[in-house]
GUNUMAR-530409 format. One line per field, with one value per residue (C-alpha): chain; y negated, x negated, z; residue number from 1. Coordinates in nm, 3 decimals. Example, Ala and Ser with C-alpha at 12.3 -4.5 7.8 and 13.67 -1.06 7.14 Angstrom:
! GUNUMAR-530409
chain [A; A]
v [0.450; 0.106]
u [-1.230; -1.367]
w [0.780; 0.714]
n [1; 2]
***
This chain:
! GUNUMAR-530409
chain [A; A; A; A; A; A; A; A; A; A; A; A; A; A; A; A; A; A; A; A; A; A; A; A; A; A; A; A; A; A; A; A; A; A; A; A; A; A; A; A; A; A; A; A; A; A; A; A; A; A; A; A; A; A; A; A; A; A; A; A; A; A; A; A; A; A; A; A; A; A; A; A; A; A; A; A; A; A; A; A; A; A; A; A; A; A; A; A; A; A; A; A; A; A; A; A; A; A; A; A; A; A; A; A; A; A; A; A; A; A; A; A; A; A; A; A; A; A; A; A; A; A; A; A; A; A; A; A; A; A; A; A; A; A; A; A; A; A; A; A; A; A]
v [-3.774; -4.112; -4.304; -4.293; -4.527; -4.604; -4.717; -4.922; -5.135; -5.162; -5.321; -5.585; -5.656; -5.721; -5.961; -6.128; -6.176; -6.323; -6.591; -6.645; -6.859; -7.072; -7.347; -7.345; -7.626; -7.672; -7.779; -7.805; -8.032; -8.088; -8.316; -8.653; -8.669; -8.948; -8.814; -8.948; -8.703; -8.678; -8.507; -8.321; -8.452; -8.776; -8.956; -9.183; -9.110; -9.180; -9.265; -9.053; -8.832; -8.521; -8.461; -8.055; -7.726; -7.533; -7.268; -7.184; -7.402; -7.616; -7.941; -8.181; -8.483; -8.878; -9.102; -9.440; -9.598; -9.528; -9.340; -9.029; -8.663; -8.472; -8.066; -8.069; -7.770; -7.861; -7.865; -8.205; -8.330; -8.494; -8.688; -9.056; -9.207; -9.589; -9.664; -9.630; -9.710; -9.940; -10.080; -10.165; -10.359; -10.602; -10.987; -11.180; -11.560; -11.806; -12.073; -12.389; -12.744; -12.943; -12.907; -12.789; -12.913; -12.608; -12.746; -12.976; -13.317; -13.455; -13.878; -14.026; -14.145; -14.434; -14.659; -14.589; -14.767; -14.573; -14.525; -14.392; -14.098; -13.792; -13.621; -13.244; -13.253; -12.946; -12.793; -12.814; -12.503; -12.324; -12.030; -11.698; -11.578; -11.295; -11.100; -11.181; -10.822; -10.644; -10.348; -10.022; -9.714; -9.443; -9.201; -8.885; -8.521; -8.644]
u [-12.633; -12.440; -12.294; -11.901; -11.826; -11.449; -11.542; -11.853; -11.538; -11.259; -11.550; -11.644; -11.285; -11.219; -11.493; -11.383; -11.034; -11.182; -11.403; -11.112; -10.918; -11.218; -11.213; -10.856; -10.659; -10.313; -10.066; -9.741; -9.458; -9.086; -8.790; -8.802; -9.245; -9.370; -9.688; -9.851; -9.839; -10.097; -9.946; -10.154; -10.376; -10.312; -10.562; -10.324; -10.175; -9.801; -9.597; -9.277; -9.048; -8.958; -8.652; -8.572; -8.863; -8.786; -9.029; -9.259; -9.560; -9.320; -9.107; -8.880; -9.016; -8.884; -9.091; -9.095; -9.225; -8.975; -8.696; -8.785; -8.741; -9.045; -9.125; -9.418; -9.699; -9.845; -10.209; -10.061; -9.925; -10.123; -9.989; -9.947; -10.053; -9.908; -10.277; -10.268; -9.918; -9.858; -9.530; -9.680; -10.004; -9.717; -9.779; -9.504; -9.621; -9.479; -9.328; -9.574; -9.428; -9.509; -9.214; -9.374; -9.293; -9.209; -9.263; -9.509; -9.403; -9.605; -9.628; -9.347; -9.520; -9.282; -9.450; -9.792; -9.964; -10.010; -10.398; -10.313; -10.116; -10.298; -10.201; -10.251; -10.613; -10.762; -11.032; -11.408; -11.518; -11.700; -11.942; -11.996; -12.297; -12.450; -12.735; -13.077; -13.249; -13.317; -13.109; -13.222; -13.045; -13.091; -13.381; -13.117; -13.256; -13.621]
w [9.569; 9.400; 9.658; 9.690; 9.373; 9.516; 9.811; 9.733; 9.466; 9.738; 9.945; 9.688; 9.619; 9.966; 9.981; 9.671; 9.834; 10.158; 9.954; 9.706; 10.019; 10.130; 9.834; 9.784; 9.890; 10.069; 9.802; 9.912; 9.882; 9.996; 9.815; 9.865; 9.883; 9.717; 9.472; 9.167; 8.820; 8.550; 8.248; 7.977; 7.817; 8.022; 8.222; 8.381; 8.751; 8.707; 9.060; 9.117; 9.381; 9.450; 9.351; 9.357; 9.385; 9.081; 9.124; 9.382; 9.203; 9.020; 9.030; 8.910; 8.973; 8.883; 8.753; 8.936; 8.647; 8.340; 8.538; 8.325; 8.473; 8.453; 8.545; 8.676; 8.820; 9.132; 8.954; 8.803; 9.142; 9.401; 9.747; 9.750; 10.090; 10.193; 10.152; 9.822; 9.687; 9.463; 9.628; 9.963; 9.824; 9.594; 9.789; 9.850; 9.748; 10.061; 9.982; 10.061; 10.246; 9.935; 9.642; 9.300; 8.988; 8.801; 8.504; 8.412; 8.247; 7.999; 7.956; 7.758; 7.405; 7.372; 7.678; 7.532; 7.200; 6.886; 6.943; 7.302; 7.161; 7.058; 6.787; 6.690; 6.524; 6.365; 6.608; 6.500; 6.349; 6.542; 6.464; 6.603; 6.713; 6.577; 6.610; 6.472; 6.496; 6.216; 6.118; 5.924; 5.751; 5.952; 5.773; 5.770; 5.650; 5.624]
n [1; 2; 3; 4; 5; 6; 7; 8; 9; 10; 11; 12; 13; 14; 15; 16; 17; 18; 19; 20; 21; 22; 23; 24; 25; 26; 27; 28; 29; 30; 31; 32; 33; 34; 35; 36; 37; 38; 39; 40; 41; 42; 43; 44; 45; 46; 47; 48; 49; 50; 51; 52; 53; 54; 55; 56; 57; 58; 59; 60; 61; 62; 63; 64; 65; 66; 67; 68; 69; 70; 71; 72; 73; 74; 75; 76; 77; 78; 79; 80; 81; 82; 83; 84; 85; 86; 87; 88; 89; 90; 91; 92; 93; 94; 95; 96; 97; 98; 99; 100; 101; 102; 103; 104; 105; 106; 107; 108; 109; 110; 111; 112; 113; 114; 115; 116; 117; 118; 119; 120; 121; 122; 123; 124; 125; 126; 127; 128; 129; 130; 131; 132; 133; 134; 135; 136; 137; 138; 139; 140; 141; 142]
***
């Protein structure tokens, strides 16, 4: 007797369908989420927003970078934490108690004597470096 062939497959599928869920991550996303994007062939995280859901995996998303509109799967989406966002690690310099020149002012050549002032000289040349080993053709189809 050959055991009952239909059965024995809707079994195996079922398990397939229970395991298929265990790996698979919670993507989702509403309007106005702040997220990075990665385009094709792009190994650069871009920072945008949400803007509208234009599918049920896909997006139209702004680019906070160049201001360009981009549609976007949620494979190529990922969430962007205040931990990590760019904006909120920008520092603020304080202004200090003592006034800084802005710009620096150089001496006035006309109070100093002629062998005083320095005047634009060529630099020294200087050499580069280079390797001392000896180098070899490579012995190809010996």
């Amino acid at each position: 007797m050959q055991p009952c062939l239909e059965a024995k497959l809707q079994d195996k599928q079922m398990k397939q369908k229970e395991n298929q869920y265990v790996t698979a991550k919670n993507r989702q996303f509403a309007v106005g989420d702040r997220v990075f994007v990665r385009r094709k062939g792009q190994k650069v995280w871009i920072a945008g927003l949400i803007l509208e859901k234009t599918g049920p995996v896909s997006f139209r998303i702004e680019s906070l970078v160049d201001g360009r509109l981009l549609k976007c799967h949620v494979d190529q989406i990922r969430k962007r934490f205040p931990e990590n966002d760019v904006e909120l690690k920008v520092v603020i310099p304080q202004p200090s108690a003592d006034p800084i020149d802005p710009e620096p002012r150089l001496p006035d050549s006309g109070n100093l004597p002629d062998d005083k002032i320095q005047q634009d000289q060529p630099m020294a040349d200087v050499s580069v470096r280079r390797s001392t080993r000896i180098r070899h053709s490579p012995e190809r189809y010996v």
